[in-house]
N, C-alpha and C positions, 0 to 999 in steps of 0.2 A: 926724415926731413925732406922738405919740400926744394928742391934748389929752386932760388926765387932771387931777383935782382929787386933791390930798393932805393928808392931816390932820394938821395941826400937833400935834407932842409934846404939846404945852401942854395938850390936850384930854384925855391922860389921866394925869397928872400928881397929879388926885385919886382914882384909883381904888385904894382901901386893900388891896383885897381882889383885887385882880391885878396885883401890881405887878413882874412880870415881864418881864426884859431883851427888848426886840425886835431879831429877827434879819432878812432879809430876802432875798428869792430875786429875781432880774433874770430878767425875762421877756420879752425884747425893751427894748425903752424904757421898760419898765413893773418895776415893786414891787411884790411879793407880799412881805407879813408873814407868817409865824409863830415859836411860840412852839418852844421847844426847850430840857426841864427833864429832868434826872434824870441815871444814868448815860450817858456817851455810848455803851460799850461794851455796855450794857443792851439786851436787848427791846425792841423799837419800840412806842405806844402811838400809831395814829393816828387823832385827834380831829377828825371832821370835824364841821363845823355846817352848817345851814339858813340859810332863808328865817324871819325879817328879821335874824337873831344873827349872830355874830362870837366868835374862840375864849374871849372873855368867858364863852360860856355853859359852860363847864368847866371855872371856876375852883375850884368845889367834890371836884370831881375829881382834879385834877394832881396837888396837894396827896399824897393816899394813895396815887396810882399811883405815884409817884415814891417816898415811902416805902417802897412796895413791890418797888421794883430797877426799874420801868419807865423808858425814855426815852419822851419826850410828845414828842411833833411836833403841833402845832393852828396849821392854817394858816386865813389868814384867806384867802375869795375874792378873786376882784379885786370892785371896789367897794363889799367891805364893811372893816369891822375898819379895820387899820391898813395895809391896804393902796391900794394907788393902785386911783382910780377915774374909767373913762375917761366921760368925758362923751358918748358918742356914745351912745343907746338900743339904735343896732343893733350896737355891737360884743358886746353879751351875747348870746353860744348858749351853753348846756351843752355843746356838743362845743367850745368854747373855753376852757371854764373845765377841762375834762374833762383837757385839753393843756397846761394851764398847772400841774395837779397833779401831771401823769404827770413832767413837763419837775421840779418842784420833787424828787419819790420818786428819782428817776434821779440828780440831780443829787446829793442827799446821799447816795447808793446806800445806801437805806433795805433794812433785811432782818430775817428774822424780826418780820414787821408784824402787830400784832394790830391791826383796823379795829374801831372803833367808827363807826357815821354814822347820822344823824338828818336825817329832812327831806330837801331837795337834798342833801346829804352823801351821800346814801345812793344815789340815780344817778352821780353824780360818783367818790365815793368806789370802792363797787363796780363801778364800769369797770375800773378799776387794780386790782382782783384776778381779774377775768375775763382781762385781757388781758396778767396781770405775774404768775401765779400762784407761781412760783417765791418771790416775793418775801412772800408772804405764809403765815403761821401759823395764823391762824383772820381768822372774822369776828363782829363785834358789831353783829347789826341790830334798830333801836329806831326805831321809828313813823316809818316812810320805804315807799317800792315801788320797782319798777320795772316801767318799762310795759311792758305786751303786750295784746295784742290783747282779751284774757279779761278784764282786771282793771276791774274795775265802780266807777267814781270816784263818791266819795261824794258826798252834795249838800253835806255843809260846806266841799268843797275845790270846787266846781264855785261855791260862793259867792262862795268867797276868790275865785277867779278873777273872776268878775264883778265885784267891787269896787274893779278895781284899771283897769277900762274906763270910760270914757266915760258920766260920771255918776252912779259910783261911790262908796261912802266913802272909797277909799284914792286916789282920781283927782282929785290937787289939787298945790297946788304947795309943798313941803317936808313932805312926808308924815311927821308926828312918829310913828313906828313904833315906838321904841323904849319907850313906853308900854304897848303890846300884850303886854309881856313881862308885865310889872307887872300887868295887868288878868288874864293868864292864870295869874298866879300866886296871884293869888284876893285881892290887896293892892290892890287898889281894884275899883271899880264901873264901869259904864259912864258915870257920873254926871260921872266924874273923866274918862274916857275920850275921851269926846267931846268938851268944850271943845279939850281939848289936843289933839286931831288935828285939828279941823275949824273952830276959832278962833286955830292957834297960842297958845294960852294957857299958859304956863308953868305945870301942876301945883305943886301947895301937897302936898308930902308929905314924911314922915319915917321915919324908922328905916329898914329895911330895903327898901322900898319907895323910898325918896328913893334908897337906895345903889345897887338894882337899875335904876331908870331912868336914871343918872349915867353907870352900865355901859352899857345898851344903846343911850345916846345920843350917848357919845361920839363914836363916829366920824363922824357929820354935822353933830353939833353946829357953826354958825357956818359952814357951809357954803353952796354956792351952789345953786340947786334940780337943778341938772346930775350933780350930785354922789350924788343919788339915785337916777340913773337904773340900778344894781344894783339895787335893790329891786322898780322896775316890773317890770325883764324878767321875774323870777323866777316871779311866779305867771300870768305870760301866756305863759311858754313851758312849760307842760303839755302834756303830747301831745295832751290832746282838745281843746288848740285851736291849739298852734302846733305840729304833729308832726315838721316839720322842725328848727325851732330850739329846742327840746326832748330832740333827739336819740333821738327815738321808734324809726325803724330799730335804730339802737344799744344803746338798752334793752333790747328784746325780744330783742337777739342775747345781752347777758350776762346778762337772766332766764332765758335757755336754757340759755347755758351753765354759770350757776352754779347749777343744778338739778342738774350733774354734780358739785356740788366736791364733794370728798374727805378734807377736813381737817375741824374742828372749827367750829360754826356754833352761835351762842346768840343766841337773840333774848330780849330783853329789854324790855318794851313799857308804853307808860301810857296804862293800859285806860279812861281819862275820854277819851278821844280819841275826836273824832266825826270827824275828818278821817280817818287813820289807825286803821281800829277795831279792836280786840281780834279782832274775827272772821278778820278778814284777818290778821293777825299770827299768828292761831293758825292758819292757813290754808296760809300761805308757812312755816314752819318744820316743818310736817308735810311738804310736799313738799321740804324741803332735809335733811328727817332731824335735825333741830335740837334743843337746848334751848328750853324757853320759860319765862323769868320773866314774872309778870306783876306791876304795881305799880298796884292796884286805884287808889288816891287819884291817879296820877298822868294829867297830858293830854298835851298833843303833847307839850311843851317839857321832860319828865323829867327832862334834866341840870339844868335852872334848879331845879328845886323838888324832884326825889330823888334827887342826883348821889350824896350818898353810898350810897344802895340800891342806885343801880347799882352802883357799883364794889365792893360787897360782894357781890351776885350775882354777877357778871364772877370774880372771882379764886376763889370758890370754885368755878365751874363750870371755871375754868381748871385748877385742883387735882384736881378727880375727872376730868380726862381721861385 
């Protein structure tokens, strides 16, 4: 058996603003959560998220896709969301997590899939349309990469990464993460910031801020520090520094390959992003033949702060095809 931590229903129970039936995928001994709204006979919408979020960050979203005749498939990884999370640090590689999506698409024999992916979403997610192309429509890429050899890693992701080593700000024990949404959404300071991740200090916040931290806390909330160990893997297995557990051969195979795709390709990007920058975004969709929205006010985390932009860029460029 897998020792694996799981989060109590009770955790999200108050989340007003996604309060969406959970379904769940069996992965060996293991639970994978996602969400799955709209027609079932509908177009596939698959919602993939990042590093530190959970299919929380698309709640702004769902909403009108599904309106719009889509089915939402937003699956949580394993150790984040509402999915089980194995306590082991080394059972997280991206070519596991990679396997456990392909294992979830197959299993609901997902087709006509329009991908949206953001962050890890975006290595994860785009495997399964290099490697399952039949099964996919187009794709939607928003402030994510895939590595190759070329691709020149920024210093604010070369940061992240060090912060999360050995004397780091994020290298402690219950890493309150889900603050960093909050503070990136321009709804607090680092003032607020810091206490709360580096004193466990409960934030003092309200209105939409209090809602958004509630969202991206819940899944660890009252957890054991074991329970976090998704989060460390994730920015220590970058290829410039973990290129096996990273799945860096792999990357470079379906940045190659989907330099060939043939269908429809929008990127969609928020150009405050120092990690993921505008340059590069405009950079990779000239080489894929692409659309490109840009959303000047927005940073990494777009779906949390201009999910309706997107999804009004997305359907009309889905329209003029």
């Amino acid at each position: 058996m897998t020792d694996a931590a799981r989060t109590p229903e009770s955790n999200f129970a108050d989340l007003e603003d996604f309060a969406y039936t959970p379904n769940y995928h069996q992965w060996h001994d293991l639970r994978m959560h996602y969400i799955d709204e709209g027609p079932k006979d509908g177009p596939v919408m698959l919602l993939m998220h990042g590093m530190p979020t959970w299919s929380y960050l698309y709640r702004h979203m769902i909403p009108l896709l599904v309106d719009a005749g889509y089915r939402c498939i937003a699956p949580d990884h394993m150790g984040f969301g509402r999915s089980d999370k194995p306590n082991d640090v080394h059972w997280f590689t991206i070519a596991r997590h990679t396997e456990v999506l392909t294992s979830l698409i197959v299993e609901l024999d997902l087709q006509d899939i329009t991908l949206l992916c953001q962050d890890w979403g975006g290595p994860i997610g785009l495997a399964q349309a290099a490697t399952m192309p039949d099964r996919f429509s187009r794709l939607t890429i928003m402030n994510t990469w895939l590595h190759h050899e070329e691709f020149e890693y920024s210093e604010a992701i070369r940061h992240w990464n060090q912060n999360w080593k050995d004397n780091g700000l994020f290298c402690r024990e219950k890493p309150d993460v889900g603050i960093l949404l909050v503070l990136s959404a321009g709804l607090i300071g680092t003032d607020v910031m810091v206490p709360t991740l580096i004193e466990n200090k409960k934030p003092d916040l309200e209105g939409e801020a209090a809602k958004m931290y509630r969202g991206f806390s819940a899944p660890y909330r009252g957890l054991e520090d074991d329970a976090y160990n998704g989060f460390r893997r994730f920015p220590l297995s970058i290829p410039f520094d973990d290129y096996l557990g990273g799945n860096g051969p792999a990357q470079t195979y379906h940045y190659q390959t989907l330099l060939k795709w043939d269908k429809p390709v929008h990127f969609i990007w928020g150009c405050s992003d120092d990690v993921f920058t505008e340059e590069w975004g405009r950079k990779w969709a000239g080489q894929m033949n692409a659309s490109f929205d840009a959303i000047p006010a927005a940073g990494h985390f777009l779906q949390n702060t201009h999910g309706p932009e997107v999804v009004d860029f997305l359907l009309k460029r889905i329209e003029s095809e």
